[in-house]
C-alpha positions, 0 to 999 in steps of 0.5 A: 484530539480526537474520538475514535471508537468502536462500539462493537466490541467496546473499545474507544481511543483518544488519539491527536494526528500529531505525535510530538512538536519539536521546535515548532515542527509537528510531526504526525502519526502518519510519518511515524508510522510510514517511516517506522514501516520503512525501517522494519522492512529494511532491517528484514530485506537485509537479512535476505542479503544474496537471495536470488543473487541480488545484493543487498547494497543494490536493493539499499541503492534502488530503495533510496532512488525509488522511494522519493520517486515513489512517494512523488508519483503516489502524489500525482496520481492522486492530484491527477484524478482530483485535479478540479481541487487543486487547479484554483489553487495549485499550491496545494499540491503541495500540501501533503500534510492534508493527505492525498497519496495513493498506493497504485501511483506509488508502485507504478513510480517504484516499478519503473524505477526498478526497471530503470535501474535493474537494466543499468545495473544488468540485474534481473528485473524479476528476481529484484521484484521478488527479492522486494515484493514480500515486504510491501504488504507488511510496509502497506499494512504497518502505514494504514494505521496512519489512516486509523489515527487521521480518522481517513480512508474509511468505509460506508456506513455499518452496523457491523460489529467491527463499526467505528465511530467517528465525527466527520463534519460535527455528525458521529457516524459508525462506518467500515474501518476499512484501513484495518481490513486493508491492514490484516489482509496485508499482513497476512499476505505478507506472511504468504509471501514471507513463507514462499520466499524460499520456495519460489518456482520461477523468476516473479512467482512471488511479485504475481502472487502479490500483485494478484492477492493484492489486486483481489483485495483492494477491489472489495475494500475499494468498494465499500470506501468512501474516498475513492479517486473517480473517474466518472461514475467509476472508482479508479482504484477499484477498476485498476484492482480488477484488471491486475487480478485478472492478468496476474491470477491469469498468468499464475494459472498459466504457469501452473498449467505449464508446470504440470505439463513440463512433469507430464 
């Protein structure tokens, strides 16, 4: 059990990073809230069933192929850029029950697996990504409070009025909660995107969107976190962030610019 606070405004919970055991087996807040993720962007996916001529069968179908694929590849990702903790002890690879799962390993596996599959099957590529797209905010935003309960992925130390208070290693520190930043921006651009979804202009406006917005607000939040995958002196997340807001906030402007010399 722990005690998670937040002195600013004068709330404070008491959370334990297991749910419930049954039969042993521990299930955590994390999976809870990552499953329950899943399950709420599914059941919305559905409704959109023939939008873009896309089938929901096949977005059920590439979902269950790419999600394993995703989650192993978010895992990899992270493995990779800590590689000097696990090659001592490569079992802990293994070991996801002590984190370690990054977002951009997780889209780059899902990505390819929409690709791979959007080609077998002659669908559009684009119009897949934008079929999906809308609803990955809401699923990121929904599964950052698995980081709020593991008391994880938080941000440097504030005095802001949203500061949280937290013990990590026996000292009580007030920092950035940076998952709840992270969240909010997530919904809101989920709620962009969820709006836009009927009033696309072209095939992977709403992927660009996402991509760009997406890309903007990580690299802050990147910024101020204090659990940033390095690459030297260089936080990989934050540097992959800028470089995808640049390109797609590039190709969106270039689009813009195109569509209003088309109506010229």
């Amino acid at each position: 059990m722990r005690e998670i606070t937040f002195p600013g405004i004068g709330i404070s919970f008491n959370i334990d990073s297991i749910a419930i055991s049954i039969c042993g087996i521990d299930i955590y807040w994390y999976a809870i809230f990552i499953v329950a993720a899943f399950i709420i962007a599914l059941l919305l996916l559905k409704r959109d069933d023939g939008k873009y001529n896309i089938k929901f069968e096949d977005v059920l179908e590439v979902l269950v192929i790419g999600i394993p694929i995703a989650f192993i590849c978010a895992r990899l990702y992270f493995v990779l850029f800590k590689l000097e903790d696990y090659i001592h002890n490569p079992l802990e690879i293994f070991n996801i029950r002590n984190g370690g799962l990054a977002i951009y390993g997780g889209i780059i596996g899902a990505t390819a697996t929409i690709i791979i599959y959007c080609k077998i099957k002659k669908i559009k590529i684009l119009d897949m990504l934008d079929y999906i797209v809308p609803f990955l905010p809401l699923g990121q935003a929904i599964g950052r409070w698995g980081n709020f309960v593991n008391g994880e992925a938080h941000g440097t130390i504030t005095n802001s009025i949203f500061r949280m208070g937290i013990v990590e290693k026996g000292n009580y520190i007030e920092v950035h909660p940076t998952f709840l930043y992270e969240s909010i921006c997530n919904f809101i651009l989920f709620i962009l995107l969820f709006k836009l979804r009927n009033k696309k202009k072209y095939e992977g406006e709403l992927t660009y969107i996402y991509l760009a917005v997406y890309g903007l607000v990580r690299a802050i939040i990147e910024g101020i976190r204090t659990d940033s995958l390095m690459l030297g002196n260089y936080r990989v997340s934050q540097l992959i962030s800028i470089v995808i807001c640049i390109v797609f906030t590039s190709i969106l402007i270039y689009k813009k610019v195109k569509e209003k010399q088309k109506n010229e």
